[in-house]
C-alpha positions as CSV (number, residue, x, y, z in Angstrom):
1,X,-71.7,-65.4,85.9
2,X,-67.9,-66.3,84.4
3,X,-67.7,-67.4,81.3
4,X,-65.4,-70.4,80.8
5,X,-64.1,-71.4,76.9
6,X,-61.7,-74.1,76.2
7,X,-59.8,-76.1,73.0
8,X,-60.1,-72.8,71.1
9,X,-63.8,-73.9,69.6
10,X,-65.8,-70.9,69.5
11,X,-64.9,-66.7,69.1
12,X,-65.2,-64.6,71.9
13,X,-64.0,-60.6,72.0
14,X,-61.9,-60.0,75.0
15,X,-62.2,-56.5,77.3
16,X,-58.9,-55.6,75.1
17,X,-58.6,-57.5,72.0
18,X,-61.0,-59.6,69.6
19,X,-59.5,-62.8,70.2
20,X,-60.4,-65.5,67.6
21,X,-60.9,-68.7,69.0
22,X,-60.9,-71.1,65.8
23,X,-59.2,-74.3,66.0
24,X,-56.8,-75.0,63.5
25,X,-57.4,-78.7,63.4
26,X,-56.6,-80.9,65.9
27,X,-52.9,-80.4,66.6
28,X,-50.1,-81.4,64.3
29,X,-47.8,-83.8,64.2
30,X,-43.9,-83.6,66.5
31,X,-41.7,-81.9,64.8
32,X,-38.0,-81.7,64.7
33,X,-36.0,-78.4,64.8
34,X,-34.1,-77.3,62.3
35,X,-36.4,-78.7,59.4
36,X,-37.0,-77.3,56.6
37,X,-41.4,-79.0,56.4
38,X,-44.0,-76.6,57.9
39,X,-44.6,-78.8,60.5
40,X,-40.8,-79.3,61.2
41,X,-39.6,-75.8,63.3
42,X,-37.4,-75.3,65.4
43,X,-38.6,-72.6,67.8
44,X,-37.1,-69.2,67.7
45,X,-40.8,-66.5,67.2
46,X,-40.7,-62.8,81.6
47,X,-39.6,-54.4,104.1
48,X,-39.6,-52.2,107.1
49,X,-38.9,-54.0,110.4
50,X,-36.7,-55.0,112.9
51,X,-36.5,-59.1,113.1
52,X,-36.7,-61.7,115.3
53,X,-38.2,-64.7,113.7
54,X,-38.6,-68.7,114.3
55,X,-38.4,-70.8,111.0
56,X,-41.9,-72.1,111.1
57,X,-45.0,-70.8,109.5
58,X,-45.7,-68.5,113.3
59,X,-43.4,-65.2,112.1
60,X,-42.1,-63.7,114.7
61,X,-41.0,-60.7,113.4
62,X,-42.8,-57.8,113.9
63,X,-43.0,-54.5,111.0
64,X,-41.3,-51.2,111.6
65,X,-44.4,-49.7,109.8
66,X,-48.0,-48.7,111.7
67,X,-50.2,-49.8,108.8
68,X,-47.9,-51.9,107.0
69,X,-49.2,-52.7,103.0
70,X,-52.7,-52.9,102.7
71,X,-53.1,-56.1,100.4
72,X,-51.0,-58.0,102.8
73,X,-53.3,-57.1,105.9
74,X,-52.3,-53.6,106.7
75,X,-49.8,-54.9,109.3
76,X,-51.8,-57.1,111.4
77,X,-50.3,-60.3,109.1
78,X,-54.0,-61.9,108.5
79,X,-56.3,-63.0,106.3
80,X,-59.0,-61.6,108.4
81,X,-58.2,-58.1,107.0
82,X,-57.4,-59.1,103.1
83,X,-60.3,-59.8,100.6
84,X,-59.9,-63.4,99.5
85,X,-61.4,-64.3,96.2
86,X,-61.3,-67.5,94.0
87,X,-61.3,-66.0,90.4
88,X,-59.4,-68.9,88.3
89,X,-60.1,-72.8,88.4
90,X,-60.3,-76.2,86.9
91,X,-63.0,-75.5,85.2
92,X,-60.9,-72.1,83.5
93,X,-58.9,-74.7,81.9
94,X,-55.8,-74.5,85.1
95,X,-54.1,-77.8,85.2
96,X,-50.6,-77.1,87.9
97,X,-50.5,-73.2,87.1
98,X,-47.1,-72.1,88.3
99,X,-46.6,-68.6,87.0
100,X,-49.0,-65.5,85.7
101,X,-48.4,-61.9,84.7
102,X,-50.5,-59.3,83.2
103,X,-50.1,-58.1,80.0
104,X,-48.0,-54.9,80.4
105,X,-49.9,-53.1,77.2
106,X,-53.2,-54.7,77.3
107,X,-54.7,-53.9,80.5
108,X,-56.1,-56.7,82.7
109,X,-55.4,-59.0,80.5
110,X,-53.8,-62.3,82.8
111,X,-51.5,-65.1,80.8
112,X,-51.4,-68.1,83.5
113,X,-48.6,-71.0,82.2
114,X,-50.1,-74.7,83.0
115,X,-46.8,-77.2,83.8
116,X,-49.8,-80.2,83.0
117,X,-50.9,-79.6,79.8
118,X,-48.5,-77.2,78.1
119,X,-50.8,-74.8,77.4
120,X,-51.3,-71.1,78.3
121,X,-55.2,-69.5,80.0
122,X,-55.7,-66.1,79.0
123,X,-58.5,-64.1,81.1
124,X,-59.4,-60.5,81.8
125,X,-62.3,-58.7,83.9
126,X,-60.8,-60.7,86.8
127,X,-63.6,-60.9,89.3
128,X,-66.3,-58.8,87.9
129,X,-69.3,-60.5,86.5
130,X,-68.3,-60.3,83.0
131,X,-65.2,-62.4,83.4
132,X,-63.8,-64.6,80.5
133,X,-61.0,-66.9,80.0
134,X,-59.8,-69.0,77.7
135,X,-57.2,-71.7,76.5
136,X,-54.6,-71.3,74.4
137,X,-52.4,-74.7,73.6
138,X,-52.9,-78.6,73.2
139,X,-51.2,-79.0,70.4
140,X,-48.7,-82.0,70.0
141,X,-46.0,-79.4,68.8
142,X,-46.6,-77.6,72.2
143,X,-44.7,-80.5,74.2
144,X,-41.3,-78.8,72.8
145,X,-41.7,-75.7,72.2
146,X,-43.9,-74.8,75.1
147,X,-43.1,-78.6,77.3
148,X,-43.6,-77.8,81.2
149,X,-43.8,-74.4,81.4
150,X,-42.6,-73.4,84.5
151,X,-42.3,-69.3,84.2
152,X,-43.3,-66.0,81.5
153,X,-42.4,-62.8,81.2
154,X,-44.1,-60.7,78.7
155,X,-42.2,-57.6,77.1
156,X,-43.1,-54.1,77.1
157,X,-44.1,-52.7,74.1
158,X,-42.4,-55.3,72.0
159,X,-45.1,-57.7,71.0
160,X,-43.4,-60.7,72.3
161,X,-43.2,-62.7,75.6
162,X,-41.2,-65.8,76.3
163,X,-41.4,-68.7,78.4
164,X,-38.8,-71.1,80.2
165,X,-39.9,-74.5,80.6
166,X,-38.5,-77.2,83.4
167,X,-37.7,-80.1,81.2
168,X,-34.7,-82.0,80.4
169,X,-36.1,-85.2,78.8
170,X,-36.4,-85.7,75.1
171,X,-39.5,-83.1,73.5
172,X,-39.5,-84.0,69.5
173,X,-39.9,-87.9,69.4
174,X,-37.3,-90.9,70.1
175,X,-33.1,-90.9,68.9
176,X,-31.6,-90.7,66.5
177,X,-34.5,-87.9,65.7
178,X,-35.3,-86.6,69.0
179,X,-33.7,-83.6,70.9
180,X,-31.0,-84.2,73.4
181,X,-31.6,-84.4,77.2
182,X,-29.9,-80.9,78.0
183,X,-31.2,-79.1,74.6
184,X,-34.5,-77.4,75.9
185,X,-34.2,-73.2,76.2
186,X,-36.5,-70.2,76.4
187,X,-39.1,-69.9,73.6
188,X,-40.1,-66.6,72.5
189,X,-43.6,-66.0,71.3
190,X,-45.8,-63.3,70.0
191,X,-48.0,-62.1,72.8
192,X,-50.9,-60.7,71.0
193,X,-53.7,-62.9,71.8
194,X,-55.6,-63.0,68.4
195,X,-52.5,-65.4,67.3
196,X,-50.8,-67.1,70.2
197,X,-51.6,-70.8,70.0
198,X,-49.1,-72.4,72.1
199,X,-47.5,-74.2,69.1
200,X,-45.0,-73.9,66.5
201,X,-46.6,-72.1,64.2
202,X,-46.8,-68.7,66.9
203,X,-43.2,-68.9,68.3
204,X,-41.1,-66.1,67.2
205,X,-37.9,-67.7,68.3
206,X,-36.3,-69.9,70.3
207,X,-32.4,-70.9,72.1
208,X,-31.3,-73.8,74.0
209,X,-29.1,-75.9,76.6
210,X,-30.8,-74.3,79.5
211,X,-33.1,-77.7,80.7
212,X,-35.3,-77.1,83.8
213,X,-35.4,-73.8,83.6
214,X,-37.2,-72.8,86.6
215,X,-37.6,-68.5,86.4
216,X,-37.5,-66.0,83.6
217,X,-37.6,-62.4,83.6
218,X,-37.0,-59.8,80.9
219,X,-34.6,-56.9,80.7
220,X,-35.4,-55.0,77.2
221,X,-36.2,-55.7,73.5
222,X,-35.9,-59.1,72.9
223,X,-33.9,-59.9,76.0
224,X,-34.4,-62.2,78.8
225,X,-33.3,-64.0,81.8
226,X,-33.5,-67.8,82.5
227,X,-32.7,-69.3,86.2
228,X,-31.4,-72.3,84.6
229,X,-31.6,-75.5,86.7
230,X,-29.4,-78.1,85.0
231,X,-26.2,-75.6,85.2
232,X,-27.1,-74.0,88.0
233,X,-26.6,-70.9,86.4
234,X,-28.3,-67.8,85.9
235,X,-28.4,-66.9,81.8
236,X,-29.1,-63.9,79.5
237,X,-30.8,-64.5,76.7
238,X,-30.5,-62.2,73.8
239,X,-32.9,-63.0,70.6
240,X,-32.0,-59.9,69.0
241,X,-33.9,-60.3,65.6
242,X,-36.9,-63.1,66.1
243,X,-37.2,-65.3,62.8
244,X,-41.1,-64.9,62.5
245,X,-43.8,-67.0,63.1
246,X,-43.2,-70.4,62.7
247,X,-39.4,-69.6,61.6
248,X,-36.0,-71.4,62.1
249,X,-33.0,-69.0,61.9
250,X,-31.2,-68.6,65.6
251,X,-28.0,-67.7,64.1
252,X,-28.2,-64.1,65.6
253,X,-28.6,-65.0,69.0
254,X,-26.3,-64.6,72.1
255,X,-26.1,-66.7,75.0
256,X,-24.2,-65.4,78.1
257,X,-24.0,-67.8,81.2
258,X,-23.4,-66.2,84.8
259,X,-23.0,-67.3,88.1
260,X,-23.0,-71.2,87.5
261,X,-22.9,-73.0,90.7
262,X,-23.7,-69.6,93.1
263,X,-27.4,-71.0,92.7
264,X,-29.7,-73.8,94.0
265,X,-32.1,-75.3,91.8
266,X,-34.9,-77.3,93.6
267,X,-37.1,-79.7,91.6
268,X,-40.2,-79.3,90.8
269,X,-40.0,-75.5,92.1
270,X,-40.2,-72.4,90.5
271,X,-37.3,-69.7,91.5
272,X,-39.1,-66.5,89.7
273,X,-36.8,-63.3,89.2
274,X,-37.0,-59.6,88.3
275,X,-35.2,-57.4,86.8
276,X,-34.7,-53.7,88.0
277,X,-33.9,-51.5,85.0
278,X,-33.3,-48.5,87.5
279,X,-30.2,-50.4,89.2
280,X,-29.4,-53.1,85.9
281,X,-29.9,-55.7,88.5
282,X,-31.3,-59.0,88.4
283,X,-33.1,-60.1,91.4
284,X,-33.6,-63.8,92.3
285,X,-35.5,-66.3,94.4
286,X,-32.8,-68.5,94.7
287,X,-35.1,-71.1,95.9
288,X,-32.1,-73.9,96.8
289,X,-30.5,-71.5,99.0
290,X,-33.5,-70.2,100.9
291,X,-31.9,-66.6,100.1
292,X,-32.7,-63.6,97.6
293,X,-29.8,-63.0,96.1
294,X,-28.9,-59.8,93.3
295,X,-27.1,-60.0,90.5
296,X,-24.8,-57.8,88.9
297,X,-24.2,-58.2,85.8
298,X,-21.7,-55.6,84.5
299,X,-19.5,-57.2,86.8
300,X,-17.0,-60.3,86.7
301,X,-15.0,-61.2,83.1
302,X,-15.9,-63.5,80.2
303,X,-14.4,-66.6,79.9
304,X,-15.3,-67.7,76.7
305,X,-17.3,-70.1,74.4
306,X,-18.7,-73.3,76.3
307,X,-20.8,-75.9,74.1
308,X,-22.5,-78.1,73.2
309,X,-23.4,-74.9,71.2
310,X,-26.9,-76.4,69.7
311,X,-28.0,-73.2,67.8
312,X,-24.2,-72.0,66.3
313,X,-24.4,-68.8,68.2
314,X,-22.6,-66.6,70.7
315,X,-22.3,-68.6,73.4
316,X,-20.4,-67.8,76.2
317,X,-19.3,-67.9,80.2
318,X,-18.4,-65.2,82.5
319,X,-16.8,-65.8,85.8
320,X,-17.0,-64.0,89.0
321,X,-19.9,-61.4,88.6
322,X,-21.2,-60.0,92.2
323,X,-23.9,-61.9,93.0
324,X,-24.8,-60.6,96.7
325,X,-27.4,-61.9,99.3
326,X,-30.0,-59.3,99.6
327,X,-32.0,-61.3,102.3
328,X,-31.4,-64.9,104.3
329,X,-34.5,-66.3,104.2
330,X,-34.2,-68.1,107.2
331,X,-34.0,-64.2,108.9
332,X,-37.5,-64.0,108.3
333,X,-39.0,-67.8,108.8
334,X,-38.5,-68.2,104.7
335,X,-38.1,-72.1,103.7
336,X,-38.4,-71.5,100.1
337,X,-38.8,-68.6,98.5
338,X,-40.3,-68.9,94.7
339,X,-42.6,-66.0,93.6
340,X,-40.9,-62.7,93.1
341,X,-42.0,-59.7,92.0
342,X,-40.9,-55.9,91.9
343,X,-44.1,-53.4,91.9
344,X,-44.4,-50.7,93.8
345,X,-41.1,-49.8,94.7
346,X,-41.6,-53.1,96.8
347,X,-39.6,-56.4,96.0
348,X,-42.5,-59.3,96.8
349,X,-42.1,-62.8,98.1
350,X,-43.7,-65.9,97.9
351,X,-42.9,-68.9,100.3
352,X,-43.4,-72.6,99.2
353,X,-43.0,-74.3,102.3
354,X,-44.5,-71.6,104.6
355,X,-47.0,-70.0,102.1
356,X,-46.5,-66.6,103.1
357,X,-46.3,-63.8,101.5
358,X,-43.6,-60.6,102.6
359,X,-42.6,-57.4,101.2
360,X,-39.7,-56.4,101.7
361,X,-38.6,-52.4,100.4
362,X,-35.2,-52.8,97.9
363,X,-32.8,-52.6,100.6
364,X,-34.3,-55.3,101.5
365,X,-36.1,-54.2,104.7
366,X,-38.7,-56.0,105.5
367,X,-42.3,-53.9,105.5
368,X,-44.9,-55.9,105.8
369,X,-46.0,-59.9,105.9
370,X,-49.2,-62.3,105.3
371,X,-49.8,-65.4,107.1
372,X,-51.9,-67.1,105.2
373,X,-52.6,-70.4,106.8
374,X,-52.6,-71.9,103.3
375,X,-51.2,-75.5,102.9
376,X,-47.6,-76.1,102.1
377,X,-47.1,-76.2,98.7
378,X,-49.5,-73.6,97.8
379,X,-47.7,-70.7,96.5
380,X,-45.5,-69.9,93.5
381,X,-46.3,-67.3,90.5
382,X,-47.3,-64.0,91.6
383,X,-48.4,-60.8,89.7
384,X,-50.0,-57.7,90.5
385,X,-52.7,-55.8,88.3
386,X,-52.6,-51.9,87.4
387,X,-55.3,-51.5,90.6
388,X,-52.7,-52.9,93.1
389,X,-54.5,-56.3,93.5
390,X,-52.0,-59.4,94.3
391,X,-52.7,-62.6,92.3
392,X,-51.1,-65.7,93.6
393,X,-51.0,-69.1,91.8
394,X,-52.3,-71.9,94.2
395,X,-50.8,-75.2,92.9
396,X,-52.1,-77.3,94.9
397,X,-55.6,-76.7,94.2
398,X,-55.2,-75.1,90.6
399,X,-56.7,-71.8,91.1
400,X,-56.0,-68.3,90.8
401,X,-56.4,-66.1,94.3
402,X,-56.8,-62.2,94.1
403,X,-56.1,-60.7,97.0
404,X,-57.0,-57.0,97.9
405,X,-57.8,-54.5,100.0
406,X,-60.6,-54.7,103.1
407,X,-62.7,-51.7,102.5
């Protein structure tokens, strides 16, 4: 039996964490950034073959490796040899899920972002009997601060997570009050579930002028990456010190914009990233460009302040950093790539268009490949739990799909 709770009505203890359920009323009002009211914040609180491939769905290639990666099919590219299993839904509360990750200190816990109603499900025992989710968001505040999500990336041992958010309309009511069309930025939150809400009132912090933001990933502390669709750009996004819940001071923040132009937004799409710590590199689904493509950031030469500069921060450009191709999609019948992860000493991809899923090693090499047969349209988020299982967002049907090993 799985236990389904929604609009944050009752208290239920989670595997990891007593998470109180209450409702705080029924939502407040919009609120503008930058006030000085309660309600009024403005948020501050992510291989192995030799190829010969078509571009359809029917991959050609064929993997250098005899058994290949288990959760993918153990090198036989089918479904027949992968457990399938439905474990998130509708009725969980998913409403066009388009990114997940498990909490990296409490384990099993799942965050799932929902583009529709700007709201976040929270689930652990995934699959057993015992299973429980629940929904975390609704409030009117929540269509600014968390309006479209579109990506998270949850830190390790910080206490804090952000999302990205593809939205460039107004989010805090009608000019002369509203926000500008190219304000909306990451929003940082505090990831402990007892408290996150989805609303003003639990964001730690949050920066601007990155609108449809379409990937996020995080490097350390209270540092993360945006795939920024409105510039094109790919953007480091530095906190530093959050303002508190519910707080309104950015001023500490710094903004660094790289690679604006080198990548291809696609609407609608999300181009998830990762980045490796070992090699300081940050690697991208560069959706546009059917490609992944690396980044290196120690590389190229700032080029100084750009504006509008909305929070009155460190905000600047630099020019010419390496970004390098890694793999042509089209290589390896890719369309476009969204979901990418790094586990495993693996780099994993997700295909839109084709809805299969490769690993490739980090040379990019490919090892492995699933054909799943799924519609187009199916795949984007993808995660992986501490047991190896791969969890793939299907937007088209709003559900959650583990896949793992045949025994």
């Amino acid at each position: 039996m799985r236990f389904q709770l929604a609009d944050l009505r009752v208290s239920l203890t989670l595997s990891s964490v007593a998470v109180l359920l209450a409702c705080n009323g029924a939502g407040s009002a919009d609120v503008t950034e930058g006030s000085t009211s309660d309600t009024d914040t403005d948020t501050d609180a992510d291989t192995d073959a030799d190829t010969d491939t078509d571009t359809d769905t029917d991959t050609d290639t064929t993997t250098g490796s005899e058994t290949g990666v288990a959760v993918l099919g153990g090198g036989t590219h089918s479904l027949d040899n992968v457990t399938v299993t439905e474990v998130l839904d509708a009725s969980d509360g998913l409403a066009l899920p388009r990114d997940l990750e498990f909490h990296p200190d409490v384990p099993g816990q799942l965050w799932v972002v929902n583009e529709l109603d700007n709201n976040v499900v929270l689930a652990e025992d995934l699959g057993e009997a015992n299973q429980i989710s629940i929904v975390r968001g609704g409030f009117q505040d929540g269509r600014h601060f968390l309006a479209k999500p579109s990506a998270i990336a949850i830190g390790v041992g910080t206490g804090a997570m952000a999302t990205i958010h593809e939205e460039d309309e107004l989010t805090q009511g009608p000019l002369p009050f509203g926000t500008p069309a190219d304000f909306m930025g990451p929003t940082l939150w505090t990831s402990d579930g007892t408290i996150f809400r989805a609303d003003h009132s639990t964001h730690l912090d949050m920066l601007h002028n990155s609108p449809n933001g379409v990937g996020i990933a995080w490097e350390s502390a209270n540092i993360y990456w945006v795939f920024d669709g409105y510039h094109q750009s790919l953007t480091r996004y530095n906190f530093n010190d959050d303002h508190g819940l519910g707080g309104t001071d950015h001023s500490d923040g710094v903004i660094t914009r790289f690679a604006a132009g080198e990548v291809s937004y696609v609407p609608d799409l999300s181009s998830h990233m990762a980045w490796d710590s070992g090699t300081s590199r940050l690697y991208v689904a560069d959706s546009g460009n059917n490609r992944i493509a690396v980044l290196d950031p120690a590389t190229g030469s700032n080029l100084g302040q750009y504006g509008p500069n909305y929070d009155g921060i460190d905000q600047s450009e630099v020019g010419g950093a390496s970004v390098t191709t890694l793999i042509e999609g089209s290589d390896f019948g890719m369309v476009l790539p969204s979901g990418l992860e790094i586990f495993d000493g693996l780099l994993w991809i997700s295909d839109h268009q084709t809805s299969t899923l490769f690993a490739f090693d980090m040379d990019g090499t490919l090892v492995d490949y699933l054909e799943t047969g799924w519609p187009a349209g199916t795949l984007m988020g993808m995660a992986h739990d501490d047991a190896g299982r791969l969890f793939v967002v299907d937007t088209l049907e709003y559900t959650v799909i583990m896949l793992s090993e045949t025994n």
